[in-house]
N, CA, C and O atoms as a printed pandas DataFrame, in Angstrom:
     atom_number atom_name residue_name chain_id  residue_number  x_coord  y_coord  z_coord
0              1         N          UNK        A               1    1.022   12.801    1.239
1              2        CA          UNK        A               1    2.462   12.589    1.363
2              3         C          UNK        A               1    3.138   13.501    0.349
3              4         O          UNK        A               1    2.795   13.318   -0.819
4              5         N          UNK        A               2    4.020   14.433    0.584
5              6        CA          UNK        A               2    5.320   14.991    0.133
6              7         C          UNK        A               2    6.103   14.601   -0.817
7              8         O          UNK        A               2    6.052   13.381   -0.972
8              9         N          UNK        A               3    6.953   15.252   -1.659
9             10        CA          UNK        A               3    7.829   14.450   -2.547
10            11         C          UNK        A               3    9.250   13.696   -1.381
11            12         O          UNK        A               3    9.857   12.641   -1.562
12            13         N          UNK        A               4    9.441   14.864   -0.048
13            14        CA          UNK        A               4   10.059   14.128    1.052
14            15         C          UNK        A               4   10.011   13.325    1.706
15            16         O          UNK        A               4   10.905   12.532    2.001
16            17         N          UNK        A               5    8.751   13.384    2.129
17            18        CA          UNK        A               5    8.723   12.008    2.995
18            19         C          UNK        A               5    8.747   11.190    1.774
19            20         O          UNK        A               5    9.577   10.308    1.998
20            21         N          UNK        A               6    8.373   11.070    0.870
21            22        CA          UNK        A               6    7.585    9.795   -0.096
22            23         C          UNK        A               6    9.423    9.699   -0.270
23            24         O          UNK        A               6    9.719    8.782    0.496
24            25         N          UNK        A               7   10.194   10.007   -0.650
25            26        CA          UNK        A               7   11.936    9.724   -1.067
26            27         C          UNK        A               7   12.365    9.133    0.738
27            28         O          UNK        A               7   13.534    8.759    0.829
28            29         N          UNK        A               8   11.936    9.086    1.421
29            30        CA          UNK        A               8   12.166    8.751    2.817
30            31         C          UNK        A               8   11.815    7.539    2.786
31            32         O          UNK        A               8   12.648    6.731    3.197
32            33         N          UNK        A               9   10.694    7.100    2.372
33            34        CA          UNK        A               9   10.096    5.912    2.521
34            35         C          UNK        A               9   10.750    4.996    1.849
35            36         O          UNK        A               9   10.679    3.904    2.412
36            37         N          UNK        A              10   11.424    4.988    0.770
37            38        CA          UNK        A              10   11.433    4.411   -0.506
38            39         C          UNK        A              10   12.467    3.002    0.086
39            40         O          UNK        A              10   12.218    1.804   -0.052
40            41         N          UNK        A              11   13.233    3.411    0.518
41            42        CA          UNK        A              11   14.117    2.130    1.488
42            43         C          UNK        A              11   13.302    1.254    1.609
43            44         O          UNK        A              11   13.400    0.134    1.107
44            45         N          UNK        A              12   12.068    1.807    2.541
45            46        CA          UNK        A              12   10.924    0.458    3.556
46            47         C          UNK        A              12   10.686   -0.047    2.959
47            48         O          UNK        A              12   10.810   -1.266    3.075
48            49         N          UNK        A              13    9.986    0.736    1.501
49            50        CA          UNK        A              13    8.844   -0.143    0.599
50            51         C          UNK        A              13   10.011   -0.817   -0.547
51            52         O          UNK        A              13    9.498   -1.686   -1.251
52            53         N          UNK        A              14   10.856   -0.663   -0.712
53            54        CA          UNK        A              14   12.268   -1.543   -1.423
54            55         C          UNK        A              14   12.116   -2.705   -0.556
55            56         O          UNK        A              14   11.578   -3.782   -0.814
56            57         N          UNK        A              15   12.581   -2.376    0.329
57            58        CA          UNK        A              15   12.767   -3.938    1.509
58            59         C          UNK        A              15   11.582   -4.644    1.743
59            60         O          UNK        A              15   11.798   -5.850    1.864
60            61         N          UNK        A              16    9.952   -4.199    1.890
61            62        CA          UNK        A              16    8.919   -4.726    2.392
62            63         C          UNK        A              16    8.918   -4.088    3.864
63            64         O          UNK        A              16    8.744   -4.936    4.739
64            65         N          UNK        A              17    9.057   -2.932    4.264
65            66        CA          UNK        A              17    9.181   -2.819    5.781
66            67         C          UNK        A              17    8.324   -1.665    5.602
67            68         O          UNK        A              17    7.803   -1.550    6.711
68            69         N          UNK        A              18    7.865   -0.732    4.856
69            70        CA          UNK        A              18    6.973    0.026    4.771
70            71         C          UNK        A              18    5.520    0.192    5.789
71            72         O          UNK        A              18    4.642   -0.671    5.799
72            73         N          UNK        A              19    5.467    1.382    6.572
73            74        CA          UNK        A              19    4.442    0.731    7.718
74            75         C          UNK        A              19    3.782    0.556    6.729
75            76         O          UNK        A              19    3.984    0.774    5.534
76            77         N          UNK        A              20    2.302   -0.194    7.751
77            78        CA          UNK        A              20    0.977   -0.468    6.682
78            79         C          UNK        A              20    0.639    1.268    6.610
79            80         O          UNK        A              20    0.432    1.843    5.541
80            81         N          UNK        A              21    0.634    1.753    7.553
81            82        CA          UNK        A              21   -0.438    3.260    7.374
82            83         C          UNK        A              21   -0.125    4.240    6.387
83            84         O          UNK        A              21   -0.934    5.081    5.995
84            85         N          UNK        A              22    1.370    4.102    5.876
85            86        CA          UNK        A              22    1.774    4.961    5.109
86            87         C          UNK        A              22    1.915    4.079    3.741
87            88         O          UNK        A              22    2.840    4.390    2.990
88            89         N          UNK        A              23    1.174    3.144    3.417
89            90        CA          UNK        A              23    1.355    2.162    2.263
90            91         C          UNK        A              23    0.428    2.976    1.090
91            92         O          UNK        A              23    0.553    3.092   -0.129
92            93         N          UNK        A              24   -0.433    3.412    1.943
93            94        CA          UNK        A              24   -1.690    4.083    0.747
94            95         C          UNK        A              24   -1.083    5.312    0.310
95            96         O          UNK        A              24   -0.643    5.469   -0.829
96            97         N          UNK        A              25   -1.056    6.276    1.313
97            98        CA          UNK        A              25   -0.602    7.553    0.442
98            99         C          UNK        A              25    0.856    7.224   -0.552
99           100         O          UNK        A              25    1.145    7.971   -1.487
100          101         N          UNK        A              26    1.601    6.145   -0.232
101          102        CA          UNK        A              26    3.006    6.089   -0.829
102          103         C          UNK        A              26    2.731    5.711   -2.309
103          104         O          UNK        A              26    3.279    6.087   -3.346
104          105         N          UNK        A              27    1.551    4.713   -2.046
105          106        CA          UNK        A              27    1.680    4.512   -3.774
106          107         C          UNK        A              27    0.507    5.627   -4.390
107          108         O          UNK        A              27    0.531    5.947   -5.579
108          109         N          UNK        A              28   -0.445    6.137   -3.497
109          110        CA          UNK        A              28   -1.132    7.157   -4.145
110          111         C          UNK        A              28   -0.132    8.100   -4.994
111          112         O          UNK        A              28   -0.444    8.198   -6.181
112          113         N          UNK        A              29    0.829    8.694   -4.652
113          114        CA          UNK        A              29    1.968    9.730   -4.296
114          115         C          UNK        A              29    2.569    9.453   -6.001
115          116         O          UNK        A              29    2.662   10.217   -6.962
116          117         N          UNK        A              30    2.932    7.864   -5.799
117          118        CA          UNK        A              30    4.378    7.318   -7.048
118          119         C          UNK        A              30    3.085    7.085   -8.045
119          120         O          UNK        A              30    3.476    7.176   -9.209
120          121         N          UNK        A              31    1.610    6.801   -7.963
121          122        CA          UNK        A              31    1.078    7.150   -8.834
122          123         C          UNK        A              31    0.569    8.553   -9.734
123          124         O          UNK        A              31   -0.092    8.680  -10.765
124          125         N          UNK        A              32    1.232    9.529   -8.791
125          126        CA          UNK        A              32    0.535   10.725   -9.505
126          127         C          UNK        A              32    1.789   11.768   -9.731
127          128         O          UNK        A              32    1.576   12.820  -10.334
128          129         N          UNK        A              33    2.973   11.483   -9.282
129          130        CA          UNK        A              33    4.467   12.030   -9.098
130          131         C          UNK        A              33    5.348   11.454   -9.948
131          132         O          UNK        A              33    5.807   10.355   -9.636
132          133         N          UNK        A              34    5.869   12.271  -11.542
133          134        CA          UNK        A              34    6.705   11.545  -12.350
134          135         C          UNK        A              34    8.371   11.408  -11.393
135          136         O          UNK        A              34    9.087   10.418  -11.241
136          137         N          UNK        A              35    8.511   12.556  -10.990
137          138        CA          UNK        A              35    9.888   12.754  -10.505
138          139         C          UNK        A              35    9.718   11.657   -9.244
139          140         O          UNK        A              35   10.608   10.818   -9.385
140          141         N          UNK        A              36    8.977   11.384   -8.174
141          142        CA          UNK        A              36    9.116   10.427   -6.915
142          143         C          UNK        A              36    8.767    8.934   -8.103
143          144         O          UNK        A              36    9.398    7.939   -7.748
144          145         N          UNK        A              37    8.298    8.818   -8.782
145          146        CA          UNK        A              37    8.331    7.334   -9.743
146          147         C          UNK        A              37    9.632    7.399  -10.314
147          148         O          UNK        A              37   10.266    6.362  -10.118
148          149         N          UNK        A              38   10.362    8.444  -11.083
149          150        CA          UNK        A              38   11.401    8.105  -11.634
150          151         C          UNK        A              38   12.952    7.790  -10.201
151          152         O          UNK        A              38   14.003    7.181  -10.403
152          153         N          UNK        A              39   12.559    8.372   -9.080
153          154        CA          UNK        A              39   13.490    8.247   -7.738
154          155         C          UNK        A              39   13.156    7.141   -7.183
155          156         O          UNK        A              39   13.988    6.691   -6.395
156          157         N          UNK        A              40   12.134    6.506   -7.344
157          158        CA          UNK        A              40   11.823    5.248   -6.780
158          159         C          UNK        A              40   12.566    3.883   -7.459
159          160         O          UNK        A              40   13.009    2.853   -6.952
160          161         N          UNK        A              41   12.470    4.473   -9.118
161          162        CA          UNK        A              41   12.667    3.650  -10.212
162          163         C          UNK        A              41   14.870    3.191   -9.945
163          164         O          UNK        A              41   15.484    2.128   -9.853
164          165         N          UNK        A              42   15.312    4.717   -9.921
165          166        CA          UNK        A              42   16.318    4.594   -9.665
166          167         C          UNK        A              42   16.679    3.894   -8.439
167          168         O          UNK        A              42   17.413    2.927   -8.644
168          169         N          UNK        A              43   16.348    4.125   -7.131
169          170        CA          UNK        A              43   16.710    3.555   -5.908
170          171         C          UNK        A              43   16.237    1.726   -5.989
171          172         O          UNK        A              43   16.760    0.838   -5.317
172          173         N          UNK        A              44   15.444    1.605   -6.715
173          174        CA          UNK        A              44   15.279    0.189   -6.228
174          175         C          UNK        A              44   16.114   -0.349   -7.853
175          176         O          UNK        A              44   16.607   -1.477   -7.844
176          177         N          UNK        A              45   16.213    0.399   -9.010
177          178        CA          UNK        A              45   17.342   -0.446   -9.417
178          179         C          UNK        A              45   18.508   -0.692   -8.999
179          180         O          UNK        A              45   19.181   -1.721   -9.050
180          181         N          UNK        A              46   18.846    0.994   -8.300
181          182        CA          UNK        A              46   20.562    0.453   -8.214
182          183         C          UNK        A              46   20.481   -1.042   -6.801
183          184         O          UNK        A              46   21.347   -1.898   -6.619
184          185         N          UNK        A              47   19.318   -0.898   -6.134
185          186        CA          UNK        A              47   19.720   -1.610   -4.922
186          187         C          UNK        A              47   19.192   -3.324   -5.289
187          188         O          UNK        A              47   19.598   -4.288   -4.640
188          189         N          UNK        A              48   18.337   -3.411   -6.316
189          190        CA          UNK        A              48   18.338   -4.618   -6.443
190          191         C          UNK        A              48   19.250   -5.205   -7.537
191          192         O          UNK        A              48   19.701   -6.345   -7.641
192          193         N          UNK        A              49   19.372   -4.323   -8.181
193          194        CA          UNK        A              49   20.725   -4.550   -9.085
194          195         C          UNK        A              49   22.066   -4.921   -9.006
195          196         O          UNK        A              49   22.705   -5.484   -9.895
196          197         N          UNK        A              50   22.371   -4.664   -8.168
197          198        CA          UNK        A              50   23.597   -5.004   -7.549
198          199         C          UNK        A              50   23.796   -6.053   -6.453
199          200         O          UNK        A              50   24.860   -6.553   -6.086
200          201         N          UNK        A              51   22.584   -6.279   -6.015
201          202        CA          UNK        A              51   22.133   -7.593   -5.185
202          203         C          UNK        A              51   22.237   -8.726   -6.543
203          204         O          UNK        A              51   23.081   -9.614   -6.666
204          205         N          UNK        A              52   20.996   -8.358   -7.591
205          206        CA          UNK        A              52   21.381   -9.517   -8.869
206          207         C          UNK        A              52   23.043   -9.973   -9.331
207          208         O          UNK        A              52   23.661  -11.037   -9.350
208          209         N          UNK        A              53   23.373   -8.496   -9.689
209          210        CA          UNK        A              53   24.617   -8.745   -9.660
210          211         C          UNK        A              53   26.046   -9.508   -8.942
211          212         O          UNK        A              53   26.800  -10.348   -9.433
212          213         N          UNK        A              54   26.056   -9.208   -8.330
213          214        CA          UNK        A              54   26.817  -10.131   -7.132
214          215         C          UNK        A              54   26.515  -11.689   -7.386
215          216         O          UNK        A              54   27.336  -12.584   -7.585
216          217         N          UNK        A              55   25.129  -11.770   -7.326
217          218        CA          UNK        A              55   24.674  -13.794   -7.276
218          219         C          UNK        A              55   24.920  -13.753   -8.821
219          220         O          UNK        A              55   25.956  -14.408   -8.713
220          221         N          UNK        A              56   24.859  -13.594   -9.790
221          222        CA          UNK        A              56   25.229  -13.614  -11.114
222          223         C          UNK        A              56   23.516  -13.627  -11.814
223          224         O          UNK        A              56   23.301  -13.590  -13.026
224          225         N          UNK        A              57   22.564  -13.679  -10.879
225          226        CA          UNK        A              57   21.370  -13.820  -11.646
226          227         C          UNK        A              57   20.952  -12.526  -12.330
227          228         O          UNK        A              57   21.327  -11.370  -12.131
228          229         N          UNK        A              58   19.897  -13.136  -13.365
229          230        CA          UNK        A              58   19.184  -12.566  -14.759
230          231         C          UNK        A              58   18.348  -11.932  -13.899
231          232         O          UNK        A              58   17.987  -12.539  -12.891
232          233         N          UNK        A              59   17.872  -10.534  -14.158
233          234        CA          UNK        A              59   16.764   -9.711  -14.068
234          235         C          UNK        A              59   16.145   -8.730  -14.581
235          236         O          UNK        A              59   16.913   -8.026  -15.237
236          237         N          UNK        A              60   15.151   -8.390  -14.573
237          238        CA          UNK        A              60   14.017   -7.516  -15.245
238          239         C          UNK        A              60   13.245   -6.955  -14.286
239          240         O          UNK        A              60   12.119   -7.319  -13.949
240          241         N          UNK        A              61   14.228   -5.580  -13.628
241          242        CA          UNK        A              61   14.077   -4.982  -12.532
242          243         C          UNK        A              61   12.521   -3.774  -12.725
243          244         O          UNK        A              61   11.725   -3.302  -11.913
244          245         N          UNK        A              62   12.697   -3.658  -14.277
245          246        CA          UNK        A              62   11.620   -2.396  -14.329
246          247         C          UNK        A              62   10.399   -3.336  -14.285
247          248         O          UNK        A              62    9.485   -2.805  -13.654
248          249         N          UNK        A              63   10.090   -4.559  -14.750
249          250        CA          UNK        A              63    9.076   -5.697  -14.726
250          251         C          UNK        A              63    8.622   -5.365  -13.268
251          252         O          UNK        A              63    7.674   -4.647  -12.947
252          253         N          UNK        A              64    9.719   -6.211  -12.233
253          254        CA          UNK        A              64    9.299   -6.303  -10.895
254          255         C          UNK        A              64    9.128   -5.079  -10.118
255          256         O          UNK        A              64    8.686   -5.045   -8.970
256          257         N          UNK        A              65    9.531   -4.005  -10.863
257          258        CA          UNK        A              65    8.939   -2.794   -9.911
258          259         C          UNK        A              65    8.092   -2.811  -10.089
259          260         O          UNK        A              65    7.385   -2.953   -9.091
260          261         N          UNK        A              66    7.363   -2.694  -11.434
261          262        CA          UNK        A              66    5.667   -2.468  -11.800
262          263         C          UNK        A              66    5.083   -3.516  -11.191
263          264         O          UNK        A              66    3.879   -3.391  -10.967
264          265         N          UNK        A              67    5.558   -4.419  -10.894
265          266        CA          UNK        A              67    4.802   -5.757  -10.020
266          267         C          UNK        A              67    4.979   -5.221   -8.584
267          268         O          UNK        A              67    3.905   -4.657   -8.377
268          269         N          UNK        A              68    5.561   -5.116   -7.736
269          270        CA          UNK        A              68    5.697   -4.515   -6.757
270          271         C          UNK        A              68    4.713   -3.523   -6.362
271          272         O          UNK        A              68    4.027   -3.607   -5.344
272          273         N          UNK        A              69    4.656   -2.177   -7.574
273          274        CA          UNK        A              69    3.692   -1.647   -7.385
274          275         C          UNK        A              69    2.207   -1.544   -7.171
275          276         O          UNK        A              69    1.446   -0.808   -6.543
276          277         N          UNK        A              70    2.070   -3.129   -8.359
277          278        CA          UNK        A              70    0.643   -3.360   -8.430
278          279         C          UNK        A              70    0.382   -4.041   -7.449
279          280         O          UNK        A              70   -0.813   -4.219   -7.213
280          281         N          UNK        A              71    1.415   -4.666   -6.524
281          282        CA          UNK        A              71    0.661   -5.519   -5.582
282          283         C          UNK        A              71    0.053   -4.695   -4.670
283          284         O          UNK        A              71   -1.126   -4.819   -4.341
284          285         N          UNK        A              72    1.275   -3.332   -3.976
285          286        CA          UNK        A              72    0.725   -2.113   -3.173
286          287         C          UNK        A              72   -0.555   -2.002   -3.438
287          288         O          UNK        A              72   -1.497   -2.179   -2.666
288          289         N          UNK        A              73   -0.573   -1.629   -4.831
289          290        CA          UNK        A              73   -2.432   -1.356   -4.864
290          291         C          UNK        A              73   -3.376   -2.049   -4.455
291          292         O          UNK        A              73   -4.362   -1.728   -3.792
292          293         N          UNK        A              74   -2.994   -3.211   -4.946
293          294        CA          UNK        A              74   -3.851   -4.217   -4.728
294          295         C          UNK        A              74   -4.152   -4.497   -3.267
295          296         O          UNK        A              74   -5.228   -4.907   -2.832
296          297         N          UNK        A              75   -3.168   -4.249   -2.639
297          298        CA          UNK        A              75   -3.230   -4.281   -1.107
298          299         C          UNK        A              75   -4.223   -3.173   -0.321
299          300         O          UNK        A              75   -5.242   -3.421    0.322
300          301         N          UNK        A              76   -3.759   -2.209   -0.514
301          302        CA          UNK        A              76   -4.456   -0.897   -0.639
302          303         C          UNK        A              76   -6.115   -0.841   -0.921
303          304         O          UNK        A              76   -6.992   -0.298   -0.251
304          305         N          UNK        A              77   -6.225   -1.760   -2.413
305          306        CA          UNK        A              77   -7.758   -1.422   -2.525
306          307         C          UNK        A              77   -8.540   -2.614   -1.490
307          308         O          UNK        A              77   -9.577   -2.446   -0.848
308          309         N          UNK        A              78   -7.990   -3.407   -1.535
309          310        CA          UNK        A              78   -8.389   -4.587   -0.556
310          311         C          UNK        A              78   -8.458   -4.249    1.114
311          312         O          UNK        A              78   -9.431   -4.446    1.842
312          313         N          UNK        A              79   -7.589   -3.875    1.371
313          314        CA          UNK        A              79   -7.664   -3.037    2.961
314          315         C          UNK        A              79   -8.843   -1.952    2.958
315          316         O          UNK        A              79   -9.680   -2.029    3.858
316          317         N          UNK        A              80   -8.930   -1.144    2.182
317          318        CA          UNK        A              80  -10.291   -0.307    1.677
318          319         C          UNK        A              80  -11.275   -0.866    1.766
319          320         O          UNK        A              80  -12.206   -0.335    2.372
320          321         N          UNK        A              81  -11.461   -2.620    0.973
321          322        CA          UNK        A              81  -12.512   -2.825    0.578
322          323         C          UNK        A              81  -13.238   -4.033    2.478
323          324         O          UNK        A              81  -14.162   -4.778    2.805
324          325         N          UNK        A              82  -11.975   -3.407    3.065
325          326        CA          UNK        A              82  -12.471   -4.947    4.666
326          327         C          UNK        A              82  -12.787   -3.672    5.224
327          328         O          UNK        A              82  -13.758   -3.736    5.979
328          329         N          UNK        A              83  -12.167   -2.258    5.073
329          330        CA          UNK        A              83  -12.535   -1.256    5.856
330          331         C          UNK        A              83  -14.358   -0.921    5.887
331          332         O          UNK        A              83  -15.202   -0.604    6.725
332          333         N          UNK        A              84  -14.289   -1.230    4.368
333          334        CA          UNK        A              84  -16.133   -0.830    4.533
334          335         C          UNK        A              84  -17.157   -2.190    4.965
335          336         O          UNK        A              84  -18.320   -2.419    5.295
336          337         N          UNK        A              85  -16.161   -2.733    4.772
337          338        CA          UNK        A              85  -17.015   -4.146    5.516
338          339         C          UNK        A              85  -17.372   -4.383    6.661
339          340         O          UNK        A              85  -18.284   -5.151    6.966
340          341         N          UNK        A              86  -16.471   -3.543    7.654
341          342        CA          UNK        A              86  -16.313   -3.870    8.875
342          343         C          UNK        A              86  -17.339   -2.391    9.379
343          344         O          UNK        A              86  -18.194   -2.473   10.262
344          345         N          UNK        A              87  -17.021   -1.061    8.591
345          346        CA          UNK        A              87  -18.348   -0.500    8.905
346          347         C          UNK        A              87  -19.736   -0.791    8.993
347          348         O          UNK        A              87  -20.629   -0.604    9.820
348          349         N          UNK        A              88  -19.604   -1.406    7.661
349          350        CA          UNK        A              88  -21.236   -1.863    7.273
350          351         C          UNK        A              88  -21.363   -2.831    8.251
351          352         O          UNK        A              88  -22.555   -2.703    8.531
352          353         N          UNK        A              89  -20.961   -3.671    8.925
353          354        CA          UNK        A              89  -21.368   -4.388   10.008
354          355         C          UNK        A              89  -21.282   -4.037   11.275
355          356         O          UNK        A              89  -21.839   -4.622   12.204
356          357         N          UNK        A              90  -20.531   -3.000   11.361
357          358        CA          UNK        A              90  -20.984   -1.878   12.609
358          359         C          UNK        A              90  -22.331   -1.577   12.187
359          360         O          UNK        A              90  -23.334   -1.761   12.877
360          361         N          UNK        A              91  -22.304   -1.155   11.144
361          362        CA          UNK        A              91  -23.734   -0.118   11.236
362          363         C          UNK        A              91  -24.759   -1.260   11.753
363          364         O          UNK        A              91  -25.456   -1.126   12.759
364          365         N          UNK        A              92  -24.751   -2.270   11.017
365          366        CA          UNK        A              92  -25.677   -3.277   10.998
366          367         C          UNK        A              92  -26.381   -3.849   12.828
367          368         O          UNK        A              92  -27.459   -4.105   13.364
368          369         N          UNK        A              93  -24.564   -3.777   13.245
369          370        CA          UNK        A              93  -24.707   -3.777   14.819
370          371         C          UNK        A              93  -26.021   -3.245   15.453
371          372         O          UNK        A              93  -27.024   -3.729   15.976
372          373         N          UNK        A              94  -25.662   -2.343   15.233
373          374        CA          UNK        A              94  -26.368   -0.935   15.895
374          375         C          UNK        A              94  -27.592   -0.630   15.927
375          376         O          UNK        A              94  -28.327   -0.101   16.760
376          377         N          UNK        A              95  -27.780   -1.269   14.310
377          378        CA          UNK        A              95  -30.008   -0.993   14.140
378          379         C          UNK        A              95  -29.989   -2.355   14.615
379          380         O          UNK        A              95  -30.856   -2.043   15.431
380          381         N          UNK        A              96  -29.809   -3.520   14.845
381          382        CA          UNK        A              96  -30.187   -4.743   15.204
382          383         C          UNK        A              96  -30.274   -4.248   16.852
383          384         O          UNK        A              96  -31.407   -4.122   17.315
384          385         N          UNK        A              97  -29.373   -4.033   17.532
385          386        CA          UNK        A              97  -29.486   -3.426   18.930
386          387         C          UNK        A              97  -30.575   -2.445   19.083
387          388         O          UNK        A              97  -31.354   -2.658   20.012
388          389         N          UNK        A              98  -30.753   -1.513   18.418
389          390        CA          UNK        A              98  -31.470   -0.702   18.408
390          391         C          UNK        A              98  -32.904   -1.108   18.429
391          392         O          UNK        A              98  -33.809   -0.895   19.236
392          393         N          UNK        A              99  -32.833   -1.823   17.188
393          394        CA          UNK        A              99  -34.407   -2.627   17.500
394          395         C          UNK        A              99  -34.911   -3.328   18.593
395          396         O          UNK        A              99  -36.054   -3.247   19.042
396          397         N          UNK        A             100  -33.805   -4.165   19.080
397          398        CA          UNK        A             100  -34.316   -5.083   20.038
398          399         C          UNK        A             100  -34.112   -4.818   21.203
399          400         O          UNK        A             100  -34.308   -5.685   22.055
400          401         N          UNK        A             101  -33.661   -3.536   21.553
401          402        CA          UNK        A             101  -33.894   -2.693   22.906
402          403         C          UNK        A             101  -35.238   -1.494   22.259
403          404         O          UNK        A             101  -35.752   -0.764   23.106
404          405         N          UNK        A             102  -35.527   -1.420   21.374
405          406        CA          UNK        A             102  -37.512   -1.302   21.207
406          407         C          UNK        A             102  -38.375   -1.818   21.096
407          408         O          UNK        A             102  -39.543   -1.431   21.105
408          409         N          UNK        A             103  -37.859   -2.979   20.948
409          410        CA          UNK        A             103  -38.814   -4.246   20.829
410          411         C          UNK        A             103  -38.929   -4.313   22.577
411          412         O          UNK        A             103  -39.983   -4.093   23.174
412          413         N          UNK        A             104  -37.679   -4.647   23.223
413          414        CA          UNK        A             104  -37.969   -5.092   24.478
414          415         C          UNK        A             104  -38.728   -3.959   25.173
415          416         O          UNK        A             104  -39.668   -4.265   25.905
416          417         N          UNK        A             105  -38.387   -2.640   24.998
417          418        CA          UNK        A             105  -38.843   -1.900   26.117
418          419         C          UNK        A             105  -40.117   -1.010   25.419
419          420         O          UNK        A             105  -40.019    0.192   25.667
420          421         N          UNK        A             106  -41.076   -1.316   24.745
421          422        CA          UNK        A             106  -42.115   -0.992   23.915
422          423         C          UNK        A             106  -43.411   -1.812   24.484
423          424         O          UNK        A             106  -44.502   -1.709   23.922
């Protein structure tokens, strides 16, 4: 992902509407990009800020971004970690079939 698209996105993943497919490269991106972290930083203060504002409530917007962020990851490494799961039990499929169509026809 781009410093463009990744400033494109930044709305979705503000709101929670972020597809899933573009969830990984987005925080790959705001992890390795000072300028798309500091544009991210700005866009979701002014927009949750002024949401706080209005209701009169207390916030600690740079807190909940870094929370925000870590959940992405967390999401991210976890989707990773069902992705190899679901290989490894393909694979697993496959020599179990494999065997027992040599077993049968042997």
């Amino acid at each position: 992902m781009n410093c463009k698209e990744f400033e494109k996105e930044i709305p979705c993943f503000i709101h929670d509407n972020l597809e899933e497919r573009l969830l990984p490269d987005f925080v790959d991106h705001v992890k390795h990009c000072k300028d798309c972290e500091e544009e991210l930083a700005i866009q979701y203060l002014t927009t949750e800020g002024l949401i706080r504002l209005e209701k009169g409530a207390s916030f600690s917007l740079d807190k909940e971004l870094s929370l925000k962020i870590g959940k992405a990851s967390r999401i991210v490494r976890l989707r990773n970690k069902i992705d190899l799961i679901c290989r490894n039990i393909e694979i697993f499929s496959i020599i179990v079939l494999c065997l027992t169509l040599l077993i049968l026809f042997v």
